[in-house]
C-alpha positions in Angstrom: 72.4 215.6 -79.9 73.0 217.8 -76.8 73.4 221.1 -78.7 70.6 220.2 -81.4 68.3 220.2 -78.1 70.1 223.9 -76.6 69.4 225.8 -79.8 66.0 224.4 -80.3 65.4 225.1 -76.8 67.1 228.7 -77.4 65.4 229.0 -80.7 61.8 228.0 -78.7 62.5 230.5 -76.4 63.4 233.6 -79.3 60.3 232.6 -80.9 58.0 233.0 -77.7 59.3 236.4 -77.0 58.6 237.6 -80.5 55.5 236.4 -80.0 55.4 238.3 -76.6 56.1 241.1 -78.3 54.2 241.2 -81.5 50.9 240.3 -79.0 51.4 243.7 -76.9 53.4 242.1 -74.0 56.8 243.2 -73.2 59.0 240.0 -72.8 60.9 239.7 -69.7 64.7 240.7 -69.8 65.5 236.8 -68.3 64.5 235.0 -71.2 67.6 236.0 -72.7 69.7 234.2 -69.9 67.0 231.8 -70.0 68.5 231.1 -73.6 72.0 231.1 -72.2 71.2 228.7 -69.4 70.4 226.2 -71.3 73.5 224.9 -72.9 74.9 225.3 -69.3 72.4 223.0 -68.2 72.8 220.4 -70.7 76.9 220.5 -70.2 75.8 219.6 -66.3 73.9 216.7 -66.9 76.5 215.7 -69.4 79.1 216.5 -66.8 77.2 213.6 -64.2 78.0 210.9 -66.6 82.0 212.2 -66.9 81.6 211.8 -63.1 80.6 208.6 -63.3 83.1 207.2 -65.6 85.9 207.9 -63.1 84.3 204.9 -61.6 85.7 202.6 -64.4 88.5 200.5 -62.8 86.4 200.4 -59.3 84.2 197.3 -59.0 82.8 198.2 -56.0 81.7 201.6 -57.9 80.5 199.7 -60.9 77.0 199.0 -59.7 76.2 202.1 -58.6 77.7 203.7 -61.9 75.7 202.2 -64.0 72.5 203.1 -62.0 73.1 206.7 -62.0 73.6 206.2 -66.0 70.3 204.6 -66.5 68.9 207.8 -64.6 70.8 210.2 -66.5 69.8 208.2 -69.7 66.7 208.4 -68.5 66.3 212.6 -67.9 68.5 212.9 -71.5 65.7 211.1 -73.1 63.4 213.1 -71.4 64.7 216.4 -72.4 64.5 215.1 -76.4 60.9 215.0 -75.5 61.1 218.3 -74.4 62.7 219.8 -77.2 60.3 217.5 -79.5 57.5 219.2 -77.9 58.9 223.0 -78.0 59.1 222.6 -81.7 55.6 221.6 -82.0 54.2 224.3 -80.1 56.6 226.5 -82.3 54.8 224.6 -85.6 51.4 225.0 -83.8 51.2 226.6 -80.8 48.0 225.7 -78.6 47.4 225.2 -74.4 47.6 221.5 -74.6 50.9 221.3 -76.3 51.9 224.0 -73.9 50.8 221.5 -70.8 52.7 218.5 -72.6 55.8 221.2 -72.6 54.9 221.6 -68.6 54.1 217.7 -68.7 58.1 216.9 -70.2 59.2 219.5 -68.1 58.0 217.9 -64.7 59.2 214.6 -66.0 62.8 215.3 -66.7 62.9 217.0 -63.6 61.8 213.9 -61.6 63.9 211.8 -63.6 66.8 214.2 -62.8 65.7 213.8 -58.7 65.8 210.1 -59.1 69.5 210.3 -59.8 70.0 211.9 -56.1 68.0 208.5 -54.6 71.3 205.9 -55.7 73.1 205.1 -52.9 76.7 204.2 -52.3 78.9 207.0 -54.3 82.0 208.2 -52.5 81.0 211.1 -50.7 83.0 213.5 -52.7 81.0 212.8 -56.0 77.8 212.5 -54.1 78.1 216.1 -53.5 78.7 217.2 -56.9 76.1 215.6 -58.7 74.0 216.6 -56.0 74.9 220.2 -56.6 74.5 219.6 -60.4 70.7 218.2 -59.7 70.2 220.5 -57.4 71.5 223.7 -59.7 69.6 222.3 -62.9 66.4 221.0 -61.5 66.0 225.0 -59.8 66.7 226.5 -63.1 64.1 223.8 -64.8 61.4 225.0 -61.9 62.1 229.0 -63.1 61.2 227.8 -66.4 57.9 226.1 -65.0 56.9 229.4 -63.8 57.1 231.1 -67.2 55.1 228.6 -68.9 51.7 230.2 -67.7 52.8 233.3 -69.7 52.1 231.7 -72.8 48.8 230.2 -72.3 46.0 231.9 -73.9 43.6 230.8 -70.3 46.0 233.2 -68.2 46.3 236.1 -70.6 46.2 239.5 -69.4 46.3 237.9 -65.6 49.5 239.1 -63.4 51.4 235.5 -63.1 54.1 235.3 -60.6 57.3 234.1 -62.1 60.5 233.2 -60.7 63.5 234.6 -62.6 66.2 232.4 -62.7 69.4 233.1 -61.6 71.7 234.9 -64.5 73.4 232.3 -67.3 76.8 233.3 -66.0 75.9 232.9 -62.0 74.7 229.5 -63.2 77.5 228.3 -65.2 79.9 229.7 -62.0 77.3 227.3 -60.0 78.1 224.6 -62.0 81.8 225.0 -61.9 82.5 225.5 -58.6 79.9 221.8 -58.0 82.5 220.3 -60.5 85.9 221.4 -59.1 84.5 220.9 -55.5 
């Protein structure tokens, strides 16, 4: 389910820079790690619930374990809807199923912030899923910025985007969070 969600995302993302490009607009070079970032992003989430079932054996950590996997549950769902939506504005591409994209996009990342509000996880695992959140929910923010690009209301106006850090920077990020 996790990669069926990368490529569509990856295949959303080749689709709207061939569209970039066929309309007159060079696409920017970063949608390409865009495309690359994803997968890396969806291995992180993934990795919070491995995280969490190192708890199994640990009463005292079952409470809290389970929490954080409601969350997580939570922001996996969220990114279906996501990836639903992409492939609707790829079937019929308008503003408003562009600002449900945003919409998802804003909801998965809240969902993702809710996981840093659980208290109680031994300090050493607190700090990696908060890097993971933290690494993820930046990336998610880049691709917030890029949104605007597409929609018809800002074309031809200079939009200020935030390119995301490179797909291999990111997936170093990610590491180092896990092996800290």
């Amino acid at each position: 389910m996790k990669n069926r969600f990368v490529l569509n995302l990856g295949l959303a993302f080749l689709a709207l820079s061939a569209c970039m490009v066929l309309a007159g607009c060079a696409a920017p070079t970063f949608l390409t790690d865009l495309e690359e970032i994803i997968p890396v992003a969806s291995a992180a989430v993934g990795s919070i619930l491995t995280i969490i079932g190192t708890f199994s054996g640990q009463p005292e950590l079952t409470i809290v374990g389970s929490a954080i996997n409601a969350v997580a549950s939570k922001a996996e769902a969220d990114l279906k809807t996501v990836s639903t939506l992409i492939n609707e504005y790829k079937a019929n591409p308008s503003d408003t199923v562009l600002q449900n994209v945003e919409n998802a996009i804003n909801t998965a990342i809240g969902s993702l912030s809710a996981i840093l509000q659980v208290n109680g996880l031994p300090a050493q695992q607190a700090q990696q899923i908060t890097a993971i959140v933290t690494a993820v929910n930046q990336q998610m923010q880049a691709l917030l910025t890029i949104l605007p690009v597409f929609n018809s209301q800002t074309a031809g106006q200079q939009i200020a985007v935030t390119k995301p850090i490179s797909a291999s920077d990111f997936k170093a990020k990610v590491n180092a969070a896990l092996s800290a």
